[in-house]
C-alpha positions as CSV (number, residue, x, y, z in Angstrom):
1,X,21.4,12.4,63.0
2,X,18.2,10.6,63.5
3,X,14.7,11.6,64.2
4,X,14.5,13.2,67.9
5,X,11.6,12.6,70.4
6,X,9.4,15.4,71.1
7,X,10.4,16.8,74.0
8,X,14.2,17.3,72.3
9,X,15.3,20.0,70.1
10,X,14.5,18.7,66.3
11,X,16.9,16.5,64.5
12,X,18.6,17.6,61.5
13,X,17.7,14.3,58.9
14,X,19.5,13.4,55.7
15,X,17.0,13.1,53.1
16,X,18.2,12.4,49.7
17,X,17.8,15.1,47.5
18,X,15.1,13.4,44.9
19,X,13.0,12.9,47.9
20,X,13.0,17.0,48.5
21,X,12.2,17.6,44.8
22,X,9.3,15.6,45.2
23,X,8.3,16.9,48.7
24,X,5.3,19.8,47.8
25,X,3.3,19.1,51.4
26,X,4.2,21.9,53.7
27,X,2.6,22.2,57.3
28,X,2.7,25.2,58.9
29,X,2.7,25.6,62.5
30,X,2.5,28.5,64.8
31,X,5.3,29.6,66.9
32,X,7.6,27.0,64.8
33,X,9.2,26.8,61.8
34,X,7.7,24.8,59.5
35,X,7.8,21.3,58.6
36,X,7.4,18.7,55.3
37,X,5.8,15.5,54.7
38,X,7.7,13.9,52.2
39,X,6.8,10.8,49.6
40,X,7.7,7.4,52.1
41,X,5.9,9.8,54.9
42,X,8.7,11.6,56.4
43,X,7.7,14.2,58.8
44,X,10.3,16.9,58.8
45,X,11.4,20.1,60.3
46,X,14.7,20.1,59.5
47,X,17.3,18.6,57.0
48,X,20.9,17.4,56.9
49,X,22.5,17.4,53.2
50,X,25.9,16.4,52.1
51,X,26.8,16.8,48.2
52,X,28.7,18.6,45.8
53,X,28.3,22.5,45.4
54,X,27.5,22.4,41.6
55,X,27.0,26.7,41.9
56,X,26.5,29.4,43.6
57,X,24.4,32.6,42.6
58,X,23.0,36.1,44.1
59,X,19.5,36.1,44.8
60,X,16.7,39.0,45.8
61,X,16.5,36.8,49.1
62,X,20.2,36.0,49.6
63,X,22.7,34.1,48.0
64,X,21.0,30.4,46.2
65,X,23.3,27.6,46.6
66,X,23.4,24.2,44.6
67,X,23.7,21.0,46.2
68,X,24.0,17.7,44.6
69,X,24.1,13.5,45.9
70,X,24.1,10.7,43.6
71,X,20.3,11.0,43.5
72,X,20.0,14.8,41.8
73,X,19.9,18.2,43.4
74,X,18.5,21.3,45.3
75,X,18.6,24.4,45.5
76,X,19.1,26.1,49.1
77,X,19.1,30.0,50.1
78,X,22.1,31.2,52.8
79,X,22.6,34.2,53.7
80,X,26.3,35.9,55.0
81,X,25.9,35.5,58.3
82,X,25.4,31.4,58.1
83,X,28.8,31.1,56.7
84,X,30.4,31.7,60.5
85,X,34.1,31.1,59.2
86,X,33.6,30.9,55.9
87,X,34.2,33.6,53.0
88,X,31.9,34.1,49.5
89,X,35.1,33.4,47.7
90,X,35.3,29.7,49.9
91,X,32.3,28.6,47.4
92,X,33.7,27.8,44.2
93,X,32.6,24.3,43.0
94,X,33.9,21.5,42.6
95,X,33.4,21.8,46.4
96,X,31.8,19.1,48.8
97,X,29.6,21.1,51.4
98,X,27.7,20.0,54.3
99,X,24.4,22.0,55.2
100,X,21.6,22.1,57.8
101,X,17.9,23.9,56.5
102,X,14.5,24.1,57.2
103,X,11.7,24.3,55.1
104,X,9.8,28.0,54.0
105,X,7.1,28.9,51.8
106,X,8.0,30.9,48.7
107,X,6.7,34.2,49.5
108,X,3.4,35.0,47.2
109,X,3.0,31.1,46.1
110,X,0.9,28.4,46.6
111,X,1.8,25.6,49.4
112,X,3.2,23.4,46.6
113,X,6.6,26.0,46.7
114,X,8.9,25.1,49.0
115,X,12.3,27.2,49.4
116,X,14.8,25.7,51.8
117,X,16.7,28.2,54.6
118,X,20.3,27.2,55.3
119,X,21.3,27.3,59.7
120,X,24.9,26.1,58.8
121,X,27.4,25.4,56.1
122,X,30.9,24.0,56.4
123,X,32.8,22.6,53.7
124,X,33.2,19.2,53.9
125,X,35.3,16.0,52.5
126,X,34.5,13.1,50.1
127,X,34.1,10.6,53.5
128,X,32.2,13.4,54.8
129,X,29.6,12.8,51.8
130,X,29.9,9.4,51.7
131,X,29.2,8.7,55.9
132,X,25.9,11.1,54.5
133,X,25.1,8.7,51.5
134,X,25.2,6.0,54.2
135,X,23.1,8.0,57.0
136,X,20.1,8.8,54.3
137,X,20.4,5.3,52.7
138,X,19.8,4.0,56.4
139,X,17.4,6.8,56.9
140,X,14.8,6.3,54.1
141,X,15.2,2.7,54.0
142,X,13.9,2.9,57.6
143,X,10.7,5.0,56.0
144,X,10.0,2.5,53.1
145,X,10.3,-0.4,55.8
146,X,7.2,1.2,57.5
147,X,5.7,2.5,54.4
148,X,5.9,-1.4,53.4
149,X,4.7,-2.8,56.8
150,X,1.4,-0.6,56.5
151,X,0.6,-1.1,53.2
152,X,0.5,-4.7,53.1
153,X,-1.6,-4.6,56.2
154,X,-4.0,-1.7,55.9
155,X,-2.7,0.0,58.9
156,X,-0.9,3.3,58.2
157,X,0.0,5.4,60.9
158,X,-1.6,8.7,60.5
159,X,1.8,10.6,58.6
160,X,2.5,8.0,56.3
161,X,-1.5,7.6,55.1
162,X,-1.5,11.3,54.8
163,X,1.3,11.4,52.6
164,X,0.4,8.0,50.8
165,X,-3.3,10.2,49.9
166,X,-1.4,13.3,48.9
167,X,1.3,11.7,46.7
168,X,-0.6,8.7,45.6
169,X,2.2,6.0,46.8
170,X,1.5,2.7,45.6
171,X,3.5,-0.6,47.0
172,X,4.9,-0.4,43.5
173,X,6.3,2.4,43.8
174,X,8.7,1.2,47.2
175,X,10.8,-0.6,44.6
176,X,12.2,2.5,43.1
177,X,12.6,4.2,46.0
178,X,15.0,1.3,47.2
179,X,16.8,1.3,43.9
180,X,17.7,5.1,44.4
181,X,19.5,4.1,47.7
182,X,21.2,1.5,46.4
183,X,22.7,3.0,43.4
184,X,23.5,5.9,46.0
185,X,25.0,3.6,48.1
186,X,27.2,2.3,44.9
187,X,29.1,6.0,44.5
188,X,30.8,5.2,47.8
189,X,34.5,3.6,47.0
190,X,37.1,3.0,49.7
191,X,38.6,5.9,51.1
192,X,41.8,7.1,50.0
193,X,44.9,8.2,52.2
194,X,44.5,11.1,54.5
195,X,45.3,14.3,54.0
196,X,48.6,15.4,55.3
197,X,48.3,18.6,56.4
198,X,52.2,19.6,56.1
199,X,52.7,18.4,52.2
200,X,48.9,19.8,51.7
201,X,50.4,23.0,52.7
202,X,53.9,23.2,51.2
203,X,52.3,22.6,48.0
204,X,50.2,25.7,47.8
205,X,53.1,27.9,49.4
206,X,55.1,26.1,46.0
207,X,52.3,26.5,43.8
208,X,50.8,30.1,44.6
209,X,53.9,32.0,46.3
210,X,54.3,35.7,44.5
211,X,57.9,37.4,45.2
212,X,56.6,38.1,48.4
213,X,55.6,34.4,49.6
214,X,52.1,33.9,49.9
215,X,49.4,35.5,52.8
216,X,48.5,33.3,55.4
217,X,44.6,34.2,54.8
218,X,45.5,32.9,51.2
219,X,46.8,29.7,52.2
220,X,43.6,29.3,54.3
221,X,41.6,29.7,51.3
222,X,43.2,26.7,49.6
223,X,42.9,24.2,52.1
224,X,39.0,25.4,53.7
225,X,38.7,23.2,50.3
226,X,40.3,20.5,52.1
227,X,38.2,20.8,55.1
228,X,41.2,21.7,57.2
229,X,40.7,23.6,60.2
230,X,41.9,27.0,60.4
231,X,43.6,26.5,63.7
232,X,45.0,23.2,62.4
233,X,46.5,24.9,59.3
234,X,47.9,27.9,61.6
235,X,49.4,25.0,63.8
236,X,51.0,23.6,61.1
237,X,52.2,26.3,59.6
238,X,54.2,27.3,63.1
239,X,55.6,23.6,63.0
240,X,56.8,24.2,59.6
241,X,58.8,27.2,60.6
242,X,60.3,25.9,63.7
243,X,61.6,22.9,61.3
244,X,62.9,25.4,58.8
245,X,60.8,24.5,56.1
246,X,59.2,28.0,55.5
247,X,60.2,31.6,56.6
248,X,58.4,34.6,57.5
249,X,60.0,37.2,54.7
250,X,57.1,39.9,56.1
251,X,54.4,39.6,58.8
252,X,51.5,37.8,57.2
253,X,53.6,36.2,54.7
254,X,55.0,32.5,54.4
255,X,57.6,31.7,52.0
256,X,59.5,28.4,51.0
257,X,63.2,28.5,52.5
């Protein structure tokens, strides 16, 4: 995910969320959702975030979600029909999710309120957040690489003086910014072993089985939290029949032979 040229359908960009909590400049435009300039003079319509749901409450606007990276956390509004696949009772932190937003005015505030919309949520793994850590790392060290360039020389482009007027951005300030990716970059540890679908499986049929087994649609709840697909699990769960592992004591129902 990385910035788009004009002519293309906007790119969704990870943008670490202390950048967003700073972000208060948002441009308007007619006929188009609206965009942000951040801090390092990031000119965005549309973001990518990958963290850890931290909560999730109702809201007069729809339901507000909590996301946090290494770096701190935001809050992001989704409504039922932008969970596709997904169920209310999927979101229970700890939970890694992966979202897509764009940028609103608060209804009845001033331009420095800033509510994000969520297009898509999926729930998503721990290499799932780190390849994000990686991608906004990249992504704003990119920004402070120009942001440096310019300021050294006196020549800004016109988004990045813009933002260095509205937020005051000093070549002092670069050095922090750097230090926030590289102690984001310093959560990410080597990945463990992959998830085995089959043993991930057999041990919530072990764990959660009532006299009658355990519902399929039960079982799905379990491992959405482990990013499996739904047709994967279903797949699996055929397979484990046909090897005699499990049994089907009434439609619906899965059961440990």
């Amino acid at each position: 995910m990385s910035n788009a040229a004009p002519d293309l359908l906007p790119a969704y960009i990870p943008i670490f969320s202390f950048e967003l909590e700073q972000t208060d400049y948002l441009i308007a435009q007619k006929e188009q959702l609206s965009r942000i300039l951040t801090p390092t003079g990031g000119n965005i319509q549309k973001i990518w975030l990958t963290g850890a749901l931290t909560s999730y409450e109702p809201g007069r606007q729809g339901e507000i979600i909590r996301i946090a990276d290494p770096t701190g956390a935001v809050s992001l509004i989704i409504k039922p029909q932008t969970l596709d696949s997904l169920e209310p009772a999927d979101l229970v932190p700890p939970l890694f999710l992966s979202v897509t937003a764009h940028p609103e005015k608060n209804t009845g505030s001033d331009n420095r309120t800033i509510r994000w919309i969520v297009e898509t949520c999926r729930i998503a793994t721990k290499q799932d957040r780190d390849i994000w850590i990686q991608a906004a790392a990249g992504s704003l060290l990119n920004r402070l690489h120009e942001l440096r360039k310019g300021l050294l020389s006196g020549d800004l482009n016109e988004e990045m003086r813009e933002a260095q007027t509205h937020y005051h951005i000093q070549y002092g300030h670069l050095t922090g910014f750097a230090e926030r990716a590289e102690k984001a970059l310093g959560v990410i540890k080597e990945p463990g072993p992959p998830v085995d679908p089959a043993e991930l499986i057999l041990s919530i049929i072990k764990e959660y089985s009532g006299p009658r087994g355990i519902h399929i649609d039960d079982i799905q709840k379990y491992t959405r939290r482990a990013a499996l697909a739904d047709e994967l699990v279903r797949n699996t769960i055929r397979n484990l029949v046909a090897e005699d592992e499990v049994y089907q004591p009434a439609p619906g129902y899965i059961k440990l032979l």
